[in-house]
C-alpha positions in Angstrom: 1.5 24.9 24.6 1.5 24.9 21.0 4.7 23.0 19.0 5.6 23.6 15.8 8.5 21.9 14.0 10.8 23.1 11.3 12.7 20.4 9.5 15.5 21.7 7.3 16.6 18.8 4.5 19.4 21.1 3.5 23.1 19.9 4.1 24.3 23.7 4.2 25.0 25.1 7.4 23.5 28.8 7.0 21.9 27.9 3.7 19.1 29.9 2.0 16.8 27.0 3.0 17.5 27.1 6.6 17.2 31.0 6.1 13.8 31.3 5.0 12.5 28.5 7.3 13.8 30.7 9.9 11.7 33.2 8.8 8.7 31.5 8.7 9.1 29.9 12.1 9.6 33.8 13.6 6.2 34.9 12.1 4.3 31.4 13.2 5.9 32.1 16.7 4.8 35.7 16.5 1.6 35.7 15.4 0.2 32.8 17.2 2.2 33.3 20.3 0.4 36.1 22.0 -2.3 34.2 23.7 -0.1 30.7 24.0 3.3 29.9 24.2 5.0 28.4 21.4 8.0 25.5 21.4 9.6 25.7 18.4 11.7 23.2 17.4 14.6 23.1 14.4 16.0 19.9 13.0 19.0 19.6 10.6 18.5 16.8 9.2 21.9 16.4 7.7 23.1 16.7 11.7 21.4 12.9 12.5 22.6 9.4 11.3 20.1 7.5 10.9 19.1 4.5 8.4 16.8 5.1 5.1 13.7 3.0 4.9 14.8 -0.8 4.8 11.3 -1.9 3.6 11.1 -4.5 6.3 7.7 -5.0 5.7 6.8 -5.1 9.6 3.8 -3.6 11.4 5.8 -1.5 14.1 2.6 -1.3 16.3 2.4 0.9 18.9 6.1 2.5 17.6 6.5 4.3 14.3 9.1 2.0 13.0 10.8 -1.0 14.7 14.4 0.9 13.4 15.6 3.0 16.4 18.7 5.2 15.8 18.6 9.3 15.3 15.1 9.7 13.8 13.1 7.8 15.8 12.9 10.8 18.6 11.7 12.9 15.0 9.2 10.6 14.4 7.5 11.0 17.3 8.0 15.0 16.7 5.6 14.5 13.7 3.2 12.8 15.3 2.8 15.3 18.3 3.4 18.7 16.6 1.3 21.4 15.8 1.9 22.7 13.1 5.0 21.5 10.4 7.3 23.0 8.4 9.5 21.3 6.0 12.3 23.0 4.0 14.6 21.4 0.9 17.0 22.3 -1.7 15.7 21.0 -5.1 18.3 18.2 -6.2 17.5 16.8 -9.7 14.5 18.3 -9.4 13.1 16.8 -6.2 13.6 16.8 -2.6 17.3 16.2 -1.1 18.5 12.8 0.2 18.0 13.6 3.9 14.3 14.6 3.8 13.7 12.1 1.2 15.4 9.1 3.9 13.0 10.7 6.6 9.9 11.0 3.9 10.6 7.2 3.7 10.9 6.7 7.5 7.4 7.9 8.1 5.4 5.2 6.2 4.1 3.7 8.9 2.3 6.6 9.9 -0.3 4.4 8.2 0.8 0.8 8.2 -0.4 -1.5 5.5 -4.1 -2.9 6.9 -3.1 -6.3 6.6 -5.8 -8.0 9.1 -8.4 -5.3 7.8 -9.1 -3.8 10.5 -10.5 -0.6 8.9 -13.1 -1.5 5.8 -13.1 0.3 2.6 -9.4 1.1 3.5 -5.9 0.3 2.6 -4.2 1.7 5.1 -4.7 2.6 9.2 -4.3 6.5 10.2 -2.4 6.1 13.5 -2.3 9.9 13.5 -6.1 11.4 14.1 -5.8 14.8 13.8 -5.0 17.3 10.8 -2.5 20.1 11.8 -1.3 22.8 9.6 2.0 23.2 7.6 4.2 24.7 5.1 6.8 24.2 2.8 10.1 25.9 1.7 11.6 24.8 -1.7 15.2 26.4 -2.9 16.6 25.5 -6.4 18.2 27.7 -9.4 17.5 30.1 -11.9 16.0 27.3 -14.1 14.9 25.3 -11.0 12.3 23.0 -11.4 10.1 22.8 -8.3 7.2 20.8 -9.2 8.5 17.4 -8.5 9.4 19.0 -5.1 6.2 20.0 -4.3 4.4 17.0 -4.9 6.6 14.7 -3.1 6.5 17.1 0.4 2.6 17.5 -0.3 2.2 14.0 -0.7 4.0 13.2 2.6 1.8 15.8 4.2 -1.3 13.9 3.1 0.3 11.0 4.7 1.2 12.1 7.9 -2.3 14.4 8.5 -0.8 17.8 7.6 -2.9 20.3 5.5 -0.4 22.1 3.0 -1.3 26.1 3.7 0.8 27.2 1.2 5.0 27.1 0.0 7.6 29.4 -0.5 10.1 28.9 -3.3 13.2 30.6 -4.0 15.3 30.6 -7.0 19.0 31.1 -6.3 21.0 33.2 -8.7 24.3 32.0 -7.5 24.6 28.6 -6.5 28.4 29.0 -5.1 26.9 31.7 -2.3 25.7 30.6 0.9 22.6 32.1 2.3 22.0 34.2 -0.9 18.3 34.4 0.5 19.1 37.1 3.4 19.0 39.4 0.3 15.8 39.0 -1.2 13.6 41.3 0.8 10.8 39.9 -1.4 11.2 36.1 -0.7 11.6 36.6 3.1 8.5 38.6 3.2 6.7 35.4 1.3 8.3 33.3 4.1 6.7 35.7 7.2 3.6 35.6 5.1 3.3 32.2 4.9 4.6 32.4 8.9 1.7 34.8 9.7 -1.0 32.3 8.0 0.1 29.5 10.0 -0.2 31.4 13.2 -3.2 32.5 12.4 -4.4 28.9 12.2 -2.9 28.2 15.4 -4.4 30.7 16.9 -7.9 29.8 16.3 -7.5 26.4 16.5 -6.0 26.6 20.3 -8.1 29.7 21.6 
């Protein structure tokens, strides 16, 4: 069984985000899904209440954060997928709030190595293995979506994810919902990307 997760920080029910993560999760399911079968889970993050980082400080041990409310199920998500795809609107010219909140929620993927337990190192990888992933960015005509980038390929590094690649879309009209369905072009960058992360899979679970 191979599991990948798509996790949609976009507030917009049928928004261009959610659209083109879609998309990508089709092809992944597609092209890896012939010789395993695939669970492919969506999360809204702007569906869950849950609490931004509260910098506690605390070494969760064997949980992911000592907070339990909405993400924590999420968390664990992370940790067991496959393969991970992350999708955001560009908001002054980063990430939204609700991926930022859960961005912040995964720090102790690698807790602080107070008792230094691992020499040479700063920090303890509780997660062991790499698994692939991509990301989809959605801003405006004069989007910026560097900041963006960095931030969701940053948290990849963090949580052992190996950035195969993004899909960015610039909206031309911000007051239209879904305005992605119509840009043959960026949903055939979305299968593309889809298709390459199957491919991964597909090699990596023969």
């Amino acid at each position: 069984m191979i599991k990948l997760l798509v996790i949609s920080g976009s507030p917009t029910a049928g928004s261009s985000t959610d659209i083109l993560l879609r998309a990508v999760s089709d092809a992944v399911v597609e092209e890896s899904g012939a010789s395993r079968q695939v669970q492919a889970d969506f999360v809204k993050l702007n569906d869950l209440q849950f609490l931004p980082c509260q910098a506690c400080g605390k070494a969760p041990h064997e949980e992911w954060c000592v907070f339990h409310d909405a993400i924590t199920p999420i968390l664990d998500q992370i940790a067991e997928c496959d393969c991970l795809v992350v999708g955001s609107p560009i908001y002054f010219d980063s990430v939204s709030a609700q991926l930022k909140a859960l961005m912040d929620r995964c720090n102790c993927f690698r807790p602080a190595d107070f008792e230094g337990k691992v020499p040479r190192e700063n920090f303890i990888k509780l997660v062991k293995r790499k698994r692939p992933g991509g990301m989809v960015l959605v801003g405006g005509e004069q989007g910026w979506f560097e900041g963006a980038r960095r931030s969701i390929a940053g948290f990849f590094i963090w949580i052992e994810v190996t950035n195969e690649g993004m899909v960015q879309y610039h909206s031309k009209d911000f007051h239209r919902t879904g305005e992605a369905v119509d840009s043959p072009e960026t949903l055939e960058q979305a299968r593309q990307l889809g298709r390459k992360l199957g491919g991964i899979l597909k090699q990596q679970h023969a």
